[in-house]
ZAKE-299268 format. One record per residue (C-alpha): z, x, y. Coordinates in steps of 0.001 Angstrom, whole numbers, plus 500000, padded with zeros to 6 digits. Layout:
# residues N
ZXY
...
END
This chain:
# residues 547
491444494972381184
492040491238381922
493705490156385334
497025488132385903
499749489943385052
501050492219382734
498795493111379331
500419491590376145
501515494184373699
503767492944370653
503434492876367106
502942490121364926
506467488433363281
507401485835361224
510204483555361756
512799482683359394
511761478910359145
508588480164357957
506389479592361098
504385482297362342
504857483893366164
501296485878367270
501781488486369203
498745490246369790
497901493396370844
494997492139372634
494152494109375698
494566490353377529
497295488526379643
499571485969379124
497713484106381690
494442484540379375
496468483348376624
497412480252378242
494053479786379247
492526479518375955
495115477033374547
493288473467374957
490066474686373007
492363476010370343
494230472660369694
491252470576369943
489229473435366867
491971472778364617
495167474940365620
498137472342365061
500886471935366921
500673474619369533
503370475858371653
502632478546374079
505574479907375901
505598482678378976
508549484608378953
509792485861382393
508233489188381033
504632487893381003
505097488055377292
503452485425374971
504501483497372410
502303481338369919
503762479072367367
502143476731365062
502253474702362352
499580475109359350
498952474798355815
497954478884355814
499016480077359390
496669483478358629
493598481973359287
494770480560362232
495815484144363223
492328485718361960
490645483196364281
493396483385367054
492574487362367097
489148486992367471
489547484874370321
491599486314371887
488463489381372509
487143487654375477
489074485211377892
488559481777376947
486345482846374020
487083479763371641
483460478446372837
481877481314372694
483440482378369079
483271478947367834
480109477629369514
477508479690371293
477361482991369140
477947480819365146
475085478019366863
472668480668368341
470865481948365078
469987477587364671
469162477316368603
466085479825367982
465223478331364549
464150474789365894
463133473601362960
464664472969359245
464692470050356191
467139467972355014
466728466606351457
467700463384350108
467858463535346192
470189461521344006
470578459028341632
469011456328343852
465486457962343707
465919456247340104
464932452520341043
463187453411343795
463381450469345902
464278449381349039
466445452815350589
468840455110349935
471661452489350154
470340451134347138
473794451647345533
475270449848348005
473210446607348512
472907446249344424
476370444814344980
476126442787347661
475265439262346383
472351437405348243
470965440799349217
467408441540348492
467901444489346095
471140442514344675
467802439833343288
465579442695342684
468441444637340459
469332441541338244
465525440764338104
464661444058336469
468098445537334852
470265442792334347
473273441848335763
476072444092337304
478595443859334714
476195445497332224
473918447625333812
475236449471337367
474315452463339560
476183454832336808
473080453607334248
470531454848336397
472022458791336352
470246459724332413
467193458951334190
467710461730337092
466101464378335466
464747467243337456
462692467703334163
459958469346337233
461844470893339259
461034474182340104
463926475423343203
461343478055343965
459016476280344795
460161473735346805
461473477057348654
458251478225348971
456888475205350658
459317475556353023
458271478558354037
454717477840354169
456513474707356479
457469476641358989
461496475496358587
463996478277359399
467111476603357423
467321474091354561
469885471548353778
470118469754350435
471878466694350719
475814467777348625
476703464154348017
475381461177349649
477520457718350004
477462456837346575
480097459579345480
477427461600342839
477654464985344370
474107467096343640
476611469931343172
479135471241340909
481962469459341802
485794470064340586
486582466567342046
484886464216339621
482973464515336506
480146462069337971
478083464929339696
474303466926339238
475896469735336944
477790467785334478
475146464634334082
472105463305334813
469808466507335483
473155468803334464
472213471425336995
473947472409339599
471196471670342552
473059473127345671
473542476389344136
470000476917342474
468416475531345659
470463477843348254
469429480588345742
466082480298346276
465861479474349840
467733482447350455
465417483859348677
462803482986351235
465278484520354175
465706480407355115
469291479722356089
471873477497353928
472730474349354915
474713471466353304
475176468010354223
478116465259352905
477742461843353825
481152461152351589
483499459473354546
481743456723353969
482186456485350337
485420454153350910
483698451898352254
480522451765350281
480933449872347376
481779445889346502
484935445375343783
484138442088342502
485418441699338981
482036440781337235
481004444321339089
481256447967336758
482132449065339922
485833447708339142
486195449224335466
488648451875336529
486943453816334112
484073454620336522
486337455316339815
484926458947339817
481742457732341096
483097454576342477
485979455375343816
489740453705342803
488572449762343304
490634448136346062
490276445119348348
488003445512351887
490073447555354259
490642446534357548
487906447958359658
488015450466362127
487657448500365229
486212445149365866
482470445645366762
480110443846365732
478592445065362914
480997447404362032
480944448498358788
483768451717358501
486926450649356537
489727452945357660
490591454904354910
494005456011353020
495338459145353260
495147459803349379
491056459483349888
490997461597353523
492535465025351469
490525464427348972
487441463968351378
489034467325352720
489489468870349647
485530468486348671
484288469555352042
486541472897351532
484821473103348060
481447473180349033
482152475597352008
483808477805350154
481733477910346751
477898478017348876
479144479730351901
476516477141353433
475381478695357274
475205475119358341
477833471873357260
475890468531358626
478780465532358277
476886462109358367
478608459030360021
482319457677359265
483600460812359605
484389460265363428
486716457478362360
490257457650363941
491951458617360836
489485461649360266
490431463730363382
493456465889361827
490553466757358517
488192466872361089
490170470109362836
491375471172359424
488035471887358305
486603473348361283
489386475827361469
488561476715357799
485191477277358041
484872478854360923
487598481495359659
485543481738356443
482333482093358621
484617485357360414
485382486382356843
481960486499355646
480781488161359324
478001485971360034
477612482801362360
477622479640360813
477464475676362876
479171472121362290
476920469029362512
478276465841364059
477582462416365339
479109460500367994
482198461452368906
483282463956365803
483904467023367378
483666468343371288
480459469476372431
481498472769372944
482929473197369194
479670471887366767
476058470846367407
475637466733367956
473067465314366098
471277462057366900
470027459948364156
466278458490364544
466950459524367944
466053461444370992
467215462073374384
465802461322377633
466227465155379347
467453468082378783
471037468371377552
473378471828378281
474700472036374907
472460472266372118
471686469785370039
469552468383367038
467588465177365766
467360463925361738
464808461918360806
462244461500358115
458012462142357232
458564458507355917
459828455099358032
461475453246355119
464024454998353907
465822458909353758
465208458940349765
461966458442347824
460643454821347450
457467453635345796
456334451931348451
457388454294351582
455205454438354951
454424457971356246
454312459373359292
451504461148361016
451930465522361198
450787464316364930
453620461992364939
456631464854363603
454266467421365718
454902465715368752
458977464686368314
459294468241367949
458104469510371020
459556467039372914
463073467875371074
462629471681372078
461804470989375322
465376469269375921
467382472047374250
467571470503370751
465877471333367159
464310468994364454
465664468665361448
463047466987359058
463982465010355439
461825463980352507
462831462334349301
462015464093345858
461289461717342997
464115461738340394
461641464822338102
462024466951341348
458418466658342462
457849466704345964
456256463375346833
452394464536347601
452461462739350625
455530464914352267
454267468077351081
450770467535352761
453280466601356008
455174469761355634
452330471898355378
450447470446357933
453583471047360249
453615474681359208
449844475567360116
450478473948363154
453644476305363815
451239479564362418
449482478642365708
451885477444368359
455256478563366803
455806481459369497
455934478326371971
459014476569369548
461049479580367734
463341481251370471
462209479015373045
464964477265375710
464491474460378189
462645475407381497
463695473808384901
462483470061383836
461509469390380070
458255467813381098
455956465089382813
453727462999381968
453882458640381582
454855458763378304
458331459611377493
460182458583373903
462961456331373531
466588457668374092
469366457000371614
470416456462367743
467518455295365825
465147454634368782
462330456815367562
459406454390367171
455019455551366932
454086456614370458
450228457536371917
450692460396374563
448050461487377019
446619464529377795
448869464771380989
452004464188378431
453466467609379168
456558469659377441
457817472510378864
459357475838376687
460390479186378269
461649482654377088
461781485638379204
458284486482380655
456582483508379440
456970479962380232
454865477219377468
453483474081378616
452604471995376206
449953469069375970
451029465949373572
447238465253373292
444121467070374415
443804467389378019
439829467490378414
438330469736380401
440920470739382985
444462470488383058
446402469719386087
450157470450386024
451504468946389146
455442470649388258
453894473622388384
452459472709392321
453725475077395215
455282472058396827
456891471097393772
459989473585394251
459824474403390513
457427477368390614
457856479313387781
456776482672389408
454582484799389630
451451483590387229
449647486856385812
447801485658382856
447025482119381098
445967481187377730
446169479058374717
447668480170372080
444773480063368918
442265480731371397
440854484377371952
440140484478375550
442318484242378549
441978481378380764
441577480756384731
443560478801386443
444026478044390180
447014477197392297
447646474761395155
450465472226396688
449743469878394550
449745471237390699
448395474341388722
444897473583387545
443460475378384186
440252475164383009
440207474885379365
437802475982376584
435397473695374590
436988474953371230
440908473133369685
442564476153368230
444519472981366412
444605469893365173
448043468294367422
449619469526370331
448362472144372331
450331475494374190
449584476564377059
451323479623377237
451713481381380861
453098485077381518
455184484913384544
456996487684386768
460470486575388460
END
């Protein structure tokens, strides 16, 4: 029984202007109550007004399109003082914590010309722009050939779900997220918002659906992404443009003059957006929640926008009570400033962090440096390259979340697959020292350290005393960015370091059959280390440990 007072014990009523009064039968306080209020407003629960009665009653009214989920979500956390986090946050975020590793996928009607990015669509109408030259160059002009032309020639005449499932698999990702609808407003899913989408043209399938079947399949987790708030401000409406025939505004959107922007940075590109567009943004992110029951929504940029933050709440309070619904966790990806910490998972574009952060937390990025969807002329990265990003995420409390562009037939470029596999042998033999894993006391050392912030990731050469740390009950993982030679000193590990990690019973590394020696003194942990690489990147050291 909770402490403070008196236990609540009412029944739920409903008011004769129609808005609901909770009174729960909870087991808690009114004190609890009160205490859980500020997470509830800030998930999504409008208007609140909690009220103690001089009987250490408590009343909860609210304002809400359906006040029942608020009341399904309201019970549940009301279980545990304070639980909003833990409902909300640590138990729907743990099952991606352990997974540490899935793939995003951007496929859409841009893979079609295959030049210059993903925001292909975009820069085609922005005169004096590179690909605005190259498009008139090689399809004409604007007015009579635009991004719509290009969707006949998205085929997926190759594309087999099932097996891009199974190389995920084989990959080593835990949860897969096809890309719902990008910027350019052609959702890759069945849509009841627009005719311009994957099941009604171009390939006429609906891709979300087949694809979440078969990863399923696999036992990978569901994930979708929408990158749609920025759809407003996406396109140029010049009147030589198709993109101002009103008879396209379903991929378009309704043709209107720039918007004011969003704030005056430099460089700014967000156009705040009319309400008519935010319920419809709404409306589509309900859609795909509710029609793929997706365990993971990832929200790209513009989203965080001022005018966003009421949607923003509405949809987290509707997914989560869907996820309560369904009974099984689900998360909420953001950037910037989207959502509190303690509500979704922050991810970092291109990015990484210098230490460990509390809450959990992921990066995006690509096998390729060019661009998020398939090019002709994309440059790859190295498996070293993603092998070594990923450590150094999980050793900071974060996962990896790794895209590739399919050609518009649905192959898998042969480049990326290699990539992917390479990354999964490298997990077959290291990936006790990733799944499952969290932080240890520091996430490293070492003189190499990666660059902090939004699309800071850049090629790095690490050392053999480049060192990430993992842990899990019993076992702590250090981790070598590059082979260490003959003998490994870890100077964290050092009796004067005040970081000991207890008592050391046994040392090895994992691919290798026999157990290791190792010495300790003031100044690090020394381990002598075989003649034989059990792999071809980085290299775990794992060490069993008592207290």
């Amino acid at each position: 029984m909770a402490a403070g007072g008196r236990v609540v014990d009412i029944v739920d009523t409903t008011t004769r202007d129609g808005n609901q009064s909770l009174w729960g039968a909870t087991g808690l306080t009114a004190t609890d109550i009160l205490a859980v209020a500020p997470t509830l407003e800030r998930v999504g629960f409008h208007a609140l007004d909690f009220t103690s009665s001089t009987h250490m009653a408590v009343s909860v009214r609210f304002h809400r399109e359906d006040p029942w989920e608020l009341i399904r979500l309201m019970r549940a956390a009301l279980l545990v003082p304070w639980a909003i986090p833990t409902v909300v946050s640590a138990k729907m975020r743990a099952g991606m914590h352990n997974a540490k590793f899935g793939i995003v996928i951007h496929w859409g009607v841009y893979a079609v010309p295959a030049y210059g990015n993903e925001w292909y669509p975009r820069n085609m109408y922005l005169e004096g722009h590179d690909v605005y030259n190259y498009h008139r160059a090689h399809y004409g002009p604007q007015s009579t050939f635009g991004y719509k032309d290009f969707i006949p020639q998205l085929t997926a005449a190759n594309w087999n779900p099932d097996h891009w499932a199974q190389v995920f698999k084989r990959a080593g990702a835990k949860y897969v997220v096809p890309v719902g609808e990008h910027h350019d407003g052609f959702p890759m899913y069945d849509c009841s918002y627009t005719k311009w989408n994957a099941a009604k043209m171009g390939p006429h399938r609906d891709i979300v659906g087949e694809l979440g079947r078969a990863v399923r399949g696999q036992g990978l987790k569901l994930g979708v992404s929408s990158h749609r708030a920025f759809n407003w401000s996406y396109y140029t409406f010049e009147k030589d443009f198709d993109t101002s025939d009103p008879r396209y505004s379903g991929l378009y959107g309704t043709p209107h003059a720039p918007a004011p922007k969003i704030n005056n940075h430099p460089g700014e590109l967000r156009q705040k957006a009319p309400r008519e567009f935010l319920e419809n943004w709404f409306a589509r992110a309900r859609e795909i929640a509710d029609k793929y029951q997706p365990d993971l929504m990832w929200f790209d940029f513009g989203f965080e926008a001022p005018e966003f933050e009421p949607y923003r709440k509405r949809f987290a309070a509707h997914y989560y009570n869907q996820a309560e619904a369904w009974g099984r966790p689900v998360a909420i990806n953001y950037k910037h400033d989207a959502y509190p910490e303690d509500v979704a998972v922050l991810d970092i574009e291109r990015g990484l962090l210098e230490d460990i952060r509390p809450h959990f937390w992921q990066t995006d990025t690509s096998v390729s440096w060019k661009s998020w969807g398939y090019i002709r002329d994309d440059r790859f990265k190295s498996v070293d390259e993603i092998v070594d990003e990923l450590v150094d995420i999980a050793s900071k409390n974060g996962c990896l979340l790794l895209n590739f562009g399919p050609q518009p037939d649905g192959t898998i470029p042969e480049p990326a697959e290699k990539i992917l596999l390479g990354i999964g042998q490298w997990l077959d033999v290291n990936g006790e020292a990733i799944y499952g894993t969290r932080p240890w006391k520091v996430y490293g050392e070492g003189p190499t350290k990666f660059k902090a912030g939004y699309f800071g990731e850049k090629t790095q050469e690490f050392t053999g005393r480049d060192i990430r740390f993992t842990a899990r009950p019993g076992a702590l993982y250090a981790i070598c960015l590059a082979w260490p030679g003959r003998e490994l000193k870890i100077a964290s590990l050092g009796s004067a370091s005040g970081r000991r990690a207890g008592k050391i019973s046994r040392v090895e590394l994992l691919g290798a059959e026999d157990n290791l020696r190792w010495t300790e003194s003031a100044d690090a942990l020394t381990i002598q280390v075989p003649d034989k690489k059990p792999c071809d990147h980085a290299f775990a050291f794992k060490l069993t440990v008592a207290g």
